[in-house]
PLY file of the C-alpha trace (Angstrom):
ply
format ascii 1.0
element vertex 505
property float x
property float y
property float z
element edge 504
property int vertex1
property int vertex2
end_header
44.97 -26.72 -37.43
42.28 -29.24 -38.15
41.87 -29.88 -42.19
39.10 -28.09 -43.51
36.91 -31.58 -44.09
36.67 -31.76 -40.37
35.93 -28.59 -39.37
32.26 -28.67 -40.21
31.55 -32.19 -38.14
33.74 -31.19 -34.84
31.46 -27.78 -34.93
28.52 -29.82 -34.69
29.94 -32.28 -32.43
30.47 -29.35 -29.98
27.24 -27.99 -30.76
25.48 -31.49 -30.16
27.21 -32.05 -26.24
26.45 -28.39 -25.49
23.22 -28.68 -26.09
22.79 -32.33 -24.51
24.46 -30.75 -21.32
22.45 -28.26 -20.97
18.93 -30.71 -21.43
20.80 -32.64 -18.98
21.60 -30.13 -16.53
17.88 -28.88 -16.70
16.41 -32.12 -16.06
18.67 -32.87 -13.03
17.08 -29.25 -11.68
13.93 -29.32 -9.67
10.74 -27.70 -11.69
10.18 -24.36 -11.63
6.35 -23.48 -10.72
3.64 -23.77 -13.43
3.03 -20.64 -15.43
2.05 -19.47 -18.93
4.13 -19.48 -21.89
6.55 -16.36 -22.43
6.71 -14.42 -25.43
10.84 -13.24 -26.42
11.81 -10.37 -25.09
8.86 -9.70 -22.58
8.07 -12.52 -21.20
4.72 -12.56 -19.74
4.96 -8.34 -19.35
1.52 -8.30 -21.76
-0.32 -10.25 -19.70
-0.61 -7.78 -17.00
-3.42 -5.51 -18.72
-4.71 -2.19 -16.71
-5.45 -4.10 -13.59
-2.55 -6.62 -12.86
-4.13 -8.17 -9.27
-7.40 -9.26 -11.86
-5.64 -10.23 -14.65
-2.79 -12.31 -12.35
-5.91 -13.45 -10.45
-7.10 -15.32 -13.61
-4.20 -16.81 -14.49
-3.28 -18.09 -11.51
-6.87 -19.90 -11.70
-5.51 -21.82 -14.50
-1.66 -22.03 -13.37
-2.12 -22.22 -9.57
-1.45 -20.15 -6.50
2.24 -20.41 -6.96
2.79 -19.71 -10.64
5.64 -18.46 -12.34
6.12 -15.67 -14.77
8.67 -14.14 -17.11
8.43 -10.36 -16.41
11.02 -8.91 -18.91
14.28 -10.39 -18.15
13.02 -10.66 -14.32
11.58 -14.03 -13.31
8.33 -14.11 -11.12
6.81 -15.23 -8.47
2.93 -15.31 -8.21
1.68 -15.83 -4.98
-2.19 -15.79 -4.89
-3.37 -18.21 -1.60
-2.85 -17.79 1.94
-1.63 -21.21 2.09
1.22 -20.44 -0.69
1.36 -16.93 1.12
2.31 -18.09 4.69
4.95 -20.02 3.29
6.66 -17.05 1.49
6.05 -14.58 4.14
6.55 -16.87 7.52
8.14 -20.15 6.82
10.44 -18.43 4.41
10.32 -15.06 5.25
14.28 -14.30 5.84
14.98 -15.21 2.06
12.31 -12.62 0.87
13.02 -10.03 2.71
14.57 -7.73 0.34
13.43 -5.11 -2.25
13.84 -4.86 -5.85
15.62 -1.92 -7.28
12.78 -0.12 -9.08
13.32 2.79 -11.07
10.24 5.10 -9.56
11.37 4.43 -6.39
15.34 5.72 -6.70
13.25 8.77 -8.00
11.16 9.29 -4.88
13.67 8.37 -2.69
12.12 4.86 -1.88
15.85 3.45 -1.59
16.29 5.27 1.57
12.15 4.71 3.16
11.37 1.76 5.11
9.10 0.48 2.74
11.51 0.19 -0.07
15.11 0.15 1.29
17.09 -3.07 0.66
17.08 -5.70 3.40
20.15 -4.76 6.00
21.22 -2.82 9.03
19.91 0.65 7.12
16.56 -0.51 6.66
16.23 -2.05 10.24
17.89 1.37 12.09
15.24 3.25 10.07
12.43 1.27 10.78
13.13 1.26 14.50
13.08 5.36 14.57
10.08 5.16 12.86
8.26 2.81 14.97
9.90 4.42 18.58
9.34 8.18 17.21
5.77 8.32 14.98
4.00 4.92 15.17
4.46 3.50 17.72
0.97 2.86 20.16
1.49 5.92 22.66
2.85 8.20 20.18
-0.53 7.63 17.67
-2.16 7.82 21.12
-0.15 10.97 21.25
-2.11 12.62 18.45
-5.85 11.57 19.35
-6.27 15.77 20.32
-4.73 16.45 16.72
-7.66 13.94 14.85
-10.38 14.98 17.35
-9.83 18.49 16.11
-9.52 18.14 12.54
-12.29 15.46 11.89
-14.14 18.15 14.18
-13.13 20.84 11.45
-14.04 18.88 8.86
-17.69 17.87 10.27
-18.39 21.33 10.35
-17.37 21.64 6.72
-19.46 19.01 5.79
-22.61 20.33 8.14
-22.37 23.38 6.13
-23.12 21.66 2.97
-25.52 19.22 4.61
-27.47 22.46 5.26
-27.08 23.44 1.59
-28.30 20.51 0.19
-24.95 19.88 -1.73
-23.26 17.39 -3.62
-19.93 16.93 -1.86
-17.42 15.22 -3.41
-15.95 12.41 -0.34
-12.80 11.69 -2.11
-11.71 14.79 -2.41
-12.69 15.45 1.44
-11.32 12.30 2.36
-8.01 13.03 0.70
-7.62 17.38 2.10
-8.80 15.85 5.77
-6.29 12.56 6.04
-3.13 15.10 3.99
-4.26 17.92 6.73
-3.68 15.56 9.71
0.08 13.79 8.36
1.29 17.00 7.49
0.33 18.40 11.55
1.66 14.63 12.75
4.78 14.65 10.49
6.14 18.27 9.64
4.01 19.69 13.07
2.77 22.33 10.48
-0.56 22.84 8.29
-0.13 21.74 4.54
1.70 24.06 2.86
0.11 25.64 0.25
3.16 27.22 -2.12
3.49 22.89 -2.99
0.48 20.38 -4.57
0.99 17.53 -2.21
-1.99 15.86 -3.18
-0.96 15.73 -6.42
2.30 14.61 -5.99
1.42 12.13 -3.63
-1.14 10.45 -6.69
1.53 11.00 -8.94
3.97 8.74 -6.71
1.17 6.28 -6.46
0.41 5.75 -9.69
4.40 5.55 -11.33
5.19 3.71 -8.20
2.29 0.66 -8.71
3.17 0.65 -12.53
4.65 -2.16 -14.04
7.86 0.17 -16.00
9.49 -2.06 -18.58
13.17 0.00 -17.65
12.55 -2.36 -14.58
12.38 -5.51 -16.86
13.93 -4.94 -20.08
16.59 -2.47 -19.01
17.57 -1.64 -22.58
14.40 -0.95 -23.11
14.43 2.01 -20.78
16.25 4.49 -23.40
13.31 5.24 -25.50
10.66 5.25 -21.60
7.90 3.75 -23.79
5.30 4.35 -21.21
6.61 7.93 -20.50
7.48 6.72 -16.83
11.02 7.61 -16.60
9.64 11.41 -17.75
7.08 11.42 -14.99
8.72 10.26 -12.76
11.90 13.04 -13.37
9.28 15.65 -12.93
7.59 14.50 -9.72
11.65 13.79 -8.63
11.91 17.29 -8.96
8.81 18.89 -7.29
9.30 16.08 -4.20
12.88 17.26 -3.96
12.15 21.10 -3.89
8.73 20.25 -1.60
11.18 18.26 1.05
13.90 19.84 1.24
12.14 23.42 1.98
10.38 21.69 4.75
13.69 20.56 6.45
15.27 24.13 5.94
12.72 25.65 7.82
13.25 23.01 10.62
16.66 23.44 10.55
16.95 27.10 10.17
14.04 28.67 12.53
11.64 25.55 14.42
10.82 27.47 17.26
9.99 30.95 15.43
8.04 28.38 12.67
5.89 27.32 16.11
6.97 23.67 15.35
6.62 21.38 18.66
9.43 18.31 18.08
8.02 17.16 15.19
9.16 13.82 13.08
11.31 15.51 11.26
13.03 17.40 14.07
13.55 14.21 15.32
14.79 12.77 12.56
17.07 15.97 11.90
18.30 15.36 15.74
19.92 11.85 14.64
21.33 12.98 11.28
24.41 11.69 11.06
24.55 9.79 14.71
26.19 6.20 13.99
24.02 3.86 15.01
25.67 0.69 14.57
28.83 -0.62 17.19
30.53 -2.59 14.11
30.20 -0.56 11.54
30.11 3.04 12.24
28.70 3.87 8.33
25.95 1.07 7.87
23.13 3.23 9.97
23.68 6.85 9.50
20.80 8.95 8.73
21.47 11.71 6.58
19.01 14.43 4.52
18.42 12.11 1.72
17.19 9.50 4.28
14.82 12.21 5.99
13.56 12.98 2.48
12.48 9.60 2.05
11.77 8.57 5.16
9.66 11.58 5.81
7.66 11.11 2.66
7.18 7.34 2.99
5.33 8.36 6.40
3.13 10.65 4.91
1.57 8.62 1.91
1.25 5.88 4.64
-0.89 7.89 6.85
-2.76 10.07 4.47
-3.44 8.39 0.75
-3.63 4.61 1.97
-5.91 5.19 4.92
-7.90 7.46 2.52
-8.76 4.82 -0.09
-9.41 2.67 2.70
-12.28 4.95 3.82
-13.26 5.83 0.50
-13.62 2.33 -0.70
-15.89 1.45 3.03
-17.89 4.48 2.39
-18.65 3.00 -1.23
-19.99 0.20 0.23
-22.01 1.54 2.61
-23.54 3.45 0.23
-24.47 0.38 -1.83
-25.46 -1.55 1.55
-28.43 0.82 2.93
-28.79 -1.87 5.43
-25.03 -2.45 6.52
-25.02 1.80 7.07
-28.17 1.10 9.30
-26.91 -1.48 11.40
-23.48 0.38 11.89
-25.44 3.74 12.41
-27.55 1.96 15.11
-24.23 0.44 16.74
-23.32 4.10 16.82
-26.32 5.60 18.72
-26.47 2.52 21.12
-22.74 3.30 21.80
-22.21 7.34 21.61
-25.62 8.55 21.49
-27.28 9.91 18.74
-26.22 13.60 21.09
-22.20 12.82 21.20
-19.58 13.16 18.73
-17.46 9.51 18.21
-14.45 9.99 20.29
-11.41 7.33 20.02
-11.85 5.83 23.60
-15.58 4.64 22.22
-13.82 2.86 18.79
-12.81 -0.25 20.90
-16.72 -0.72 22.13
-17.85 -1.13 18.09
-18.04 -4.40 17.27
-19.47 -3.78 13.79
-17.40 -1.12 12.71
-14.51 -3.62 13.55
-16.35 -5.83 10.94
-16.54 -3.54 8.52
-13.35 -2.15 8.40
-12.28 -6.03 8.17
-14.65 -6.35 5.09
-13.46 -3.26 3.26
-10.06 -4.32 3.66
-10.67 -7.79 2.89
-11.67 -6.39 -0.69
-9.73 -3.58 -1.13
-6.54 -4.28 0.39
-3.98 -1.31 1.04
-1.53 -2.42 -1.57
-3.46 -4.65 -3.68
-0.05 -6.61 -4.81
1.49 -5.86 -1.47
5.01 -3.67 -2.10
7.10 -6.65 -4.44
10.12 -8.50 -2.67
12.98 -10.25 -3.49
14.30 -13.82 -3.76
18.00 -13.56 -1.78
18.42 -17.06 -1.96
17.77 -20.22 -4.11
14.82 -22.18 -1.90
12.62 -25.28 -2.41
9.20 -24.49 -1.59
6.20 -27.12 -2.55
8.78 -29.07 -4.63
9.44 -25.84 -6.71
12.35 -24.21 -6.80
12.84 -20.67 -6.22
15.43 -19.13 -8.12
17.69 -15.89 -6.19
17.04 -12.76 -7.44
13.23 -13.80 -8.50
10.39 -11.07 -7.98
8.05 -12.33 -5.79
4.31 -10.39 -6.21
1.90 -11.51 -3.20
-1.70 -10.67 -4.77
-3.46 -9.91 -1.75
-6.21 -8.91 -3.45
-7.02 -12.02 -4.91
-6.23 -13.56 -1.53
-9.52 -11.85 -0.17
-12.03 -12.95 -2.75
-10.69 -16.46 -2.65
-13.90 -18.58 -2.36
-12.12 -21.74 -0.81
-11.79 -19.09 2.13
-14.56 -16.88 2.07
-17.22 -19.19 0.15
-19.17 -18.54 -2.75
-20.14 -14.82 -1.83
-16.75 -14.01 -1.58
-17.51 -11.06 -4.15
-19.66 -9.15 -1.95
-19.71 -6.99 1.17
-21.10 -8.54 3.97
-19.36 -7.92 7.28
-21.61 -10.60 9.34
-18.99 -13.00 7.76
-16.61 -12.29 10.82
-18.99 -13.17 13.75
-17.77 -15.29 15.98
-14.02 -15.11 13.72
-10.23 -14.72 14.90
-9.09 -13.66 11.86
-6.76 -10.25 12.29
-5.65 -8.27 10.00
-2.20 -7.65 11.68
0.02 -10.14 9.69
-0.73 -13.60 11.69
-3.77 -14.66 9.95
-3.03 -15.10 6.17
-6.18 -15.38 5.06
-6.22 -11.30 5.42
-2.78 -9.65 5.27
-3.53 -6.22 3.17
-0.83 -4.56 5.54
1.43 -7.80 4.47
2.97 -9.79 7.21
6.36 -10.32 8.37
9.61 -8.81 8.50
8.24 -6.61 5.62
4.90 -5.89 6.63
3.26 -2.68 6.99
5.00 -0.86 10.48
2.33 2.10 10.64
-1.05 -0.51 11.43
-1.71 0.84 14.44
-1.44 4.45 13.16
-3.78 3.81 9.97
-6.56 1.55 12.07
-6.65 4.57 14.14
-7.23 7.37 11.34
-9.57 4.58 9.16
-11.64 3.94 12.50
-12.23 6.77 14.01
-12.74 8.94 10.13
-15.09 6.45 9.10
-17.11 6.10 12.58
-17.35 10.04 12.42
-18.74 10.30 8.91
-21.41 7.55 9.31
-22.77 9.08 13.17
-22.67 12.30 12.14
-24.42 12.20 8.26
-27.42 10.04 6.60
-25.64 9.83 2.93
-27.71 9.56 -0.13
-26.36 8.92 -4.04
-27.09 12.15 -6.36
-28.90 12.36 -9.45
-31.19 9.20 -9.09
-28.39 7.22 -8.93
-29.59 3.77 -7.31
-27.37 2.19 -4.76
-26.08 -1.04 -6.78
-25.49 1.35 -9.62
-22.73 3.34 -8.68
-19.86 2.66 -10.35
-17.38 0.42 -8.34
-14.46 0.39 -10.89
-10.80 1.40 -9.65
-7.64 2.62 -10.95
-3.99 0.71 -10.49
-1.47 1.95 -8.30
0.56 1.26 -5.65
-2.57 1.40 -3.71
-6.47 1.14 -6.22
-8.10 4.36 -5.20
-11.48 4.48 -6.97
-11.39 5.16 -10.74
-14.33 7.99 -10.05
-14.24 10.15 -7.26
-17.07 9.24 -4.53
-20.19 12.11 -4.64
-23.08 12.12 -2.07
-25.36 14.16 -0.45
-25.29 14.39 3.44
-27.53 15.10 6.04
-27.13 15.83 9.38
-28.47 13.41 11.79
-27.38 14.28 15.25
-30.52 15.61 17.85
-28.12 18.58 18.93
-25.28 20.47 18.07
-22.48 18.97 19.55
-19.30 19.34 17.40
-15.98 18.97 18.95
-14.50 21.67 21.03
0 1
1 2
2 3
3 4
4 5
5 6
6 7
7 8
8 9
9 10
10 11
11 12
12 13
13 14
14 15
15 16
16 17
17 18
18 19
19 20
20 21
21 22
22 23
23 24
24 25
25 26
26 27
27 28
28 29
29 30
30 31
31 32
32 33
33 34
34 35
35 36
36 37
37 38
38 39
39 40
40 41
41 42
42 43
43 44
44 45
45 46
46 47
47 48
48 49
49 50
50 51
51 52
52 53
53 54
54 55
55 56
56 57
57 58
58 59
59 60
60 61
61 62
62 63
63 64
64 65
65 66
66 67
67 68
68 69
69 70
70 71
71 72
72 73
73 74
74 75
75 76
76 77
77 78
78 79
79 80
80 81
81 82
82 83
83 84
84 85
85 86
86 87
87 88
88 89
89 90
90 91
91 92
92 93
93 94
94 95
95 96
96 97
97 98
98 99
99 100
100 101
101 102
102 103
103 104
104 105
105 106
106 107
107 108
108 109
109 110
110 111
111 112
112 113
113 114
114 115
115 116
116 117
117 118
118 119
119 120
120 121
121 122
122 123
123 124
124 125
125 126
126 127
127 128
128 129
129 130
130 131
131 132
132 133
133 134
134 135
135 136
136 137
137 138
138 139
139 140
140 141
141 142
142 143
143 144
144 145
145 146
146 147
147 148
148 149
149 150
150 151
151 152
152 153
153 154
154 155
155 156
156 157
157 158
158 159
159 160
160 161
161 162
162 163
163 164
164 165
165 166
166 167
167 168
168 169
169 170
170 171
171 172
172 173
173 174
174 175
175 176
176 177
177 178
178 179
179 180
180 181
181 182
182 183
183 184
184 185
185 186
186 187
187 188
188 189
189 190
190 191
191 192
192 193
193 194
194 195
195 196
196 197
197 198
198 199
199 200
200 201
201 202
202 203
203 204
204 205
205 206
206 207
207 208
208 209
209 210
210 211
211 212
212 213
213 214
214 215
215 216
216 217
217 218
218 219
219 220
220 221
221 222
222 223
223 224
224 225
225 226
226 227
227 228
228 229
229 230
230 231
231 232
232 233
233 234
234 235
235 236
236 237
237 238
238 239
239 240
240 241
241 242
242 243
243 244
244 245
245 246
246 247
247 248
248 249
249 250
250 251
251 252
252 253
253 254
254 255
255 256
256 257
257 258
258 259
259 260
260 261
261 262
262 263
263 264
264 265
265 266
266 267
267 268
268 269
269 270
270 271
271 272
272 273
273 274
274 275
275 276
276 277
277 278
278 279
279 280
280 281
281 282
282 283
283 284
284 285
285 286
286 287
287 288
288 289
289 290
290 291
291 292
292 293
293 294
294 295
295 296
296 297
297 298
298 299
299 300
300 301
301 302
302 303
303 304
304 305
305 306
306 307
307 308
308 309
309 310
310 311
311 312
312 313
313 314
314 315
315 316
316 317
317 318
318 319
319 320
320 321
321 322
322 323
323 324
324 325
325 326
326 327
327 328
328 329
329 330
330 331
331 332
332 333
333 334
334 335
335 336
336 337
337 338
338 339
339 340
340 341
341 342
342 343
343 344
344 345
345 346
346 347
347 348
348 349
349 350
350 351
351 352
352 353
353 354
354 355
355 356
356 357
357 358
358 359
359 360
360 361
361 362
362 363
363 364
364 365
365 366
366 367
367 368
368 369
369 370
370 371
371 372
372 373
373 374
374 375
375 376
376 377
377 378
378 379
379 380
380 381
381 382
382 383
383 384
384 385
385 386
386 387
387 388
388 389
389 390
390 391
391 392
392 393
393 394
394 395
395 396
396 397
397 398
398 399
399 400
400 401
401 402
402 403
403 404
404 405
405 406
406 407
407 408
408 409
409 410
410 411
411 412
412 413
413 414
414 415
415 416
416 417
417 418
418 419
419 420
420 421
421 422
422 423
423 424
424 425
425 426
426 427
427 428
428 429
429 430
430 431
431 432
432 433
433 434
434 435
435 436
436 437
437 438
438 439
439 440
440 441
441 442
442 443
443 444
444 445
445 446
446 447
447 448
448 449
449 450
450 451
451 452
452 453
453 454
454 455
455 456
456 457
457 458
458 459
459 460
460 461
461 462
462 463
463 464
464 465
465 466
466 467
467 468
468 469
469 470
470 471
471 472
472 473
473 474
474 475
475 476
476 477
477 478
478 479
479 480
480 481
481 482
482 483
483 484
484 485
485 486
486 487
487 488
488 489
489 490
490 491
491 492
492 493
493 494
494 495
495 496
496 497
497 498
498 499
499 500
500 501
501 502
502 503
503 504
């Protein structure tokens, strides 16, 4: 043993080269990206506020549009540019492939979806069925008989009130009409009425979009602070009891039910198939896969699409003159006689543009779904650390002025005359269905429902505000989610505008 008169200098001596390793060691490593400073403990977790894409859209003003944060014990990526974006999602897009475990999403079986699996033969079998078997372009094609006749249901509903002179409330019709037409494409059934699917599916929305600290501080997660892990047990519990009485009717009577092969008939006819020649257990579907499968197809093609047409209908409303020129589009096209059908959505030009426009500023998933660093990678200089979050804010993406100039605030479809930019993952200056391996498999399904829904409601009705309301008055605000659905539900008072009646047989 070392006398006790030394003990006290070789402690600090130790201490000393530790510490001088360590500054050394960090200085030898390539920067991390800018950010802002981190409290202890959290990090950069209060920075977030109510409405993470506008708060992270500020700071990266000031930090730039790759900026790192301290989420918890998680470091993050920012990604706010389509120049920084392309990079991630293209150049790079094999090391962020992956998902993050989140909490909400074990809950709601997300683990087994596509959109939330982990990276790996699972996730690719599963998005393969659900691409050959529900989105693919004949299969949406497929349903065009299913949409003509409940948009046609719906006009009718909406004539009725017309007539009445009342106040209808579009987000709730919106939301019943785009629910109605998953739950005929999905379970081959009407909604059923014994479970609340609309309000599970806002539930799931909202707990899924949040930012949980169980997902960041982990010990934290004991005394569920925000009440998430509580909400998020009781929706657990009404999804599992909803789901699995919808595949016990598949399984036990289809054909007295009157189901046609339905998705989940389909998806009952491969449970348990291997799919994979090496390893006969890295693809099987079984019922926890259909749960989450199935319900990861129905938010996709019912609350999504939904705010999508909620938000454009918004809009319209506040642009008398964009609703004019798309209303004349429609009678030059239809005829102010006809009902839309889908064969006339690829003859209107202006519709395209202002579907492109709503999305531009309301994206699906305004911080697309989060992914996962697999890898350490350089990119810009900066080095990415594995295991880091990386949070693509499309929605500041689509008000970027350096793209879309100095009006980049306001709805004005003309912007994309004469433009190539898609919305299909190529062109980054618009991704909200994300791009790459990760992006958004059910486009063609949800242009289809947003087009043809929208088209309908705008031939059909004039739509005026209620109670004086003037057009750049209503309110605009929004709520944060997975998806921002508006923070008010949408009210206006239609009027029926075609010469005869023609609704849908």
């Amino acid at each position: 043993m070392f006398p006790s008169t030394l003990a006290v200098p070789i402690v600090f001596l130790v201490i000393f080269i530790y510490v001088l390793r360590a500054a050394m060691s960090r200085r030898k490593q390539p920067p991390c990206p800018p950010g802002p400073p981190r409290w202890p403990i959290i990090g950069n977790l209060h920075m977030l506020g109510t409405l993470p894409h506008r708060s992270l859209q500020s700071l990266a003003k000031l930090y730039g549009p790759i900026m790192s944060m301290q989420l918890g014990n998680v470091p993050a990526i920012v990604v706010s540019s389509s120049q920084a974006a392309e990079l991630f999602l293209k150049t790079h897009d094999a090391v962020f492939a992956n998902r993050p475990k989140l909490e909400a999403a074990e809950y709601t079986y997300g683990a087994e979806s596509v959109a939330f699996a982990e990276y790996g033969a699972y996730w690719r079998n599963v998005r393969k069925v659900c691409t050959t078997h529900l989105l693919s372009a004949s299969k949406v094609e497929s349903f065009a008989q299913l949409r003509k006749e409940e948009v046609g249901a719906m006009v009718k509903s909406l004539k009725k009130a017309a007539e009445a002179r009342e106040v209808v409330d579009l987000s709730e019709k919106v939301g019943e009409l785009l629910q109605d037409m998953a739950c005929k494409m999905i379970l081959g059934r009407n909604k059923d009425h014994r479970f609340d699917l609309k309000g599970i599916l806002l539930e799931t929305m909202s707990i899924s979009g949040a930012f949980n600290l169980a997902d960041y501080v982990p010990w934290l997660g004991v005394f569920d602070l925000q009440g998430l892990t509580q909400r998020s047990k009781k929706i657990h519990k009404a999804l599992d009891k909803m789901l699995n009485a919808m595949i016990d009717e598949h399984q036990v009577a289809p054909t007295e039910q009157g189901h046609f092969k339905d998705f989940i008939a389909t998806l009952l006819s491969l449970m348990d198939q291997p799919n994979h020649p090496d390893n006969e257990q890295a693809n099987i579907i079984d019922r926890s896969s259909i749960k989450g499968i199935v319900f990861d197809m129905i938010i996709g093609s019912s609350e999504t699409s939904a705010n999508v047409i909620e938000w454009a209908l918004s809009e319209l409303l506040r642009h008398p003159r964009v609703m004019a020129k798309l209303q004349n589009e429609l009678e030059n096209v239809v005829g102010i006689n006809n009902m839309v059908k889908e064969i006339d959505l690829s003859k209107l030009s202006y519709l395209d543009m202002v579907v492109k426009e709503s999305l531009r500023l309301y994206p699906v998933v305004p911080l697309l779904a989060p992914r996962e660093c697999m890898e350490d990678v350089m990119i810009e200089g900066y080095l990415i650390n594995r295991r880091s979050r990386i949070i693509i804010n499309a929605w500041a993406m689509g008000r970027d002025p350096k793209v879309w100039s100095d009006n980049a605030e306001v709805f004005y479809p003309e912007r994309f005359i004469n433009s190539n930019i898609d919305f299909k993952g190529q062109d980054f200056q618009l991704i909200p269905f994300g791009s790459g391996r990760r992006g958004c498999p059910g486009i063609v399904m949800g242009l289809a429902i947003v087009k043809f829904v929208l088209a309908q409601f705008v031939h059909c009705f004039n739509w005026e505000l209620p109670y004086g309301i003037v057009d750049q008055e209503l309110d605009m605000n929004e709520k944060f989610g997975l998806s921002i659905p508006r923070a008010r539900h949408l009210l206006a008072i239609p009027t029926y505008r075609l010469v005869h009646e023609t609704l849908m047989n």
